[in-house]
N, C-alpha and C positions, 0 to 999 in steps of 0.2 A: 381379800386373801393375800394379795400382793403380785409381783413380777412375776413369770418363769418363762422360760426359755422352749418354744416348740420348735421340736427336732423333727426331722433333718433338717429342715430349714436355717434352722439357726433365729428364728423369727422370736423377738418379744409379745409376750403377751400381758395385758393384766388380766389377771382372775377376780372379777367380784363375786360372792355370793351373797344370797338372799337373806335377810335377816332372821325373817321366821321363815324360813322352808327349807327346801335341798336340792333348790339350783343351785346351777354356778353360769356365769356371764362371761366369756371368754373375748377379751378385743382386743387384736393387733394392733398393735404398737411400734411405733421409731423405738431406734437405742436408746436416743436423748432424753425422751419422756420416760422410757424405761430407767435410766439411771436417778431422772428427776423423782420420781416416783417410790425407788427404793431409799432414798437419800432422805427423804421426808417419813418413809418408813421406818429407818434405823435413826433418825435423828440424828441426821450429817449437818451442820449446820458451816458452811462454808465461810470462806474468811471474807468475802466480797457477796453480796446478795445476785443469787444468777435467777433468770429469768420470773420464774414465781415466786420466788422470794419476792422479789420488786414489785411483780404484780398487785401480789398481796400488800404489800407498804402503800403503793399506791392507792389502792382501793381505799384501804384505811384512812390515807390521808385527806380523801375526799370526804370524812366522816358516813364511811358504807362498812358495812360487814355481809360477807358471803351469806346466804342465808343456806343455800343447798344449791346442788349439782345437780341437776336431773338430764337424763340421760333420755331424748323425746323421740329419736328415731331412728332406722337405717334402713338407706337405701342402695340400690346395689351393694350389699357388702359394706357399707361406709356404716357407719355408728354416726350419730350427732347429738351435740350436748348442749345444752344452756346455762347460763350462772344466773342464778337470781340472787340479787343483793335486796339485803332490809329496807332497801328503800322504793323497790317495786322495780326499781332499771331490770332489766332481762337482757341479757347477751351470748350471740351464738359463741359457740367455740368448740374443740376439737374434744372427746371426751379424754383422751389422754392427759391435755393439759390444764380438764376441769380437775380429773380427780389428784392430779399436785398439786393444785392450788388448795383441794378439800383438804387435803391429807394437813396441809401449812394450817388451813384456818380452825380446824373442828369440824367444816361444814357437812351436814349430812349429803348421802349420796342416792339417789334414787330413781330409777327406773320405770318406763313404760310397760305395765303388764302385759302389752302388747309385743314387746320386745323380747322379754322375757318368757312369752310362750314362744316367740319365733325361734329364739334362737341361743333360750337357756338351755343348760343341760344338768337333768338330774341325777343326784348321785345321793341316794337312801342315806341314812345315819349309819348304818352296819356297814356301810361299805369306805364312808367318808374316812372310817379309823385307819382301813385298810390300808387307803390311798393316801394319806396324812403319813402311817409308818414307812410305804413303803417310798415319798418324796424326803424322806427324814434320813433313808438308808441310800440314796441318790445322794445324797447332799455332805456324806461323809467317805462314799466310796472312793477309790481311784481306778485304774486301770491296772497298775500292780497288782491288788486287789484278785484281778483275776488269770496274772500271770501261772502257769504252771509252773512248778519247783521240780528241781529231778527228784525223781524216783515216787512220784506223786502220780 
């Protein structure tokens, strides 16, 4: 689903949901990963290759390709991920900076059903619209917005 920002905190999160269902995966995030993540979302493609970029080249150039991200467990609190590349290597890594690297290659992203009963959170279809419009009216609002005007 992408980035958002949890308040008060100030804290990034990414939002995954579920292909066919109506969870959603909610994992704390750095800025860095957060920015990386949006930037491969909007299709930022920087003038110098920064960290997954590179990665990604790298890989490549070892004649490998991502095959999926799966996302295999957490403990206290902490989220853990693996890359598995086409040629069977497996490597841990942090899920923030599998799912930039997924986001660079196409690679699918997938999760432990185990993890996802732990610590998904459902949000029905009737309500998804809901919460879709009212992130859509967050995302144009400002503070002005709810300034009082005299005589109002």
């Amino acid at each position: 689903m992408g980035v958002r920002v949890e308040m008060p905190s100030n804290s990034p999160i990414v939002l995954l949901r579920e292909a066919d269902g109506e969870r959603y995966l909610p994992i704390w995030i750095g800025a860095v990963e957060a920015t990386a993540i949006a930037f491969a979302q909007q299709g930022v493609v920087p003038p110098r290759p920064l960290t997954h970029d590179l990665l990604k080249d790298v890989i490549e150039a070892t004649g490998n390709t991502v095959q999926e991200i799966r996302i295999t467990e957490m403990r206290e609190n902490v989220f853990y991920a693996t890359l598995a590349l086409n040629s069977g290597v497996e490597v841990s890594a942090r899920p923030s900076d599998s799912i930039a690297l997924a986001l660079r290659t196409g690679a699918r992203i997938v999760c432990a059903e185990e993890i996802l009963d732990e610590s998904g959170i459902s949000v029905p279809d009737e309500q998804e619209e809901t919460v879709e419009q009212f992130r859509e009216f967050l995302d144009h609002v400002s503070p002005e917005d709810f300034e009082q005007r005299p005589g109002e």
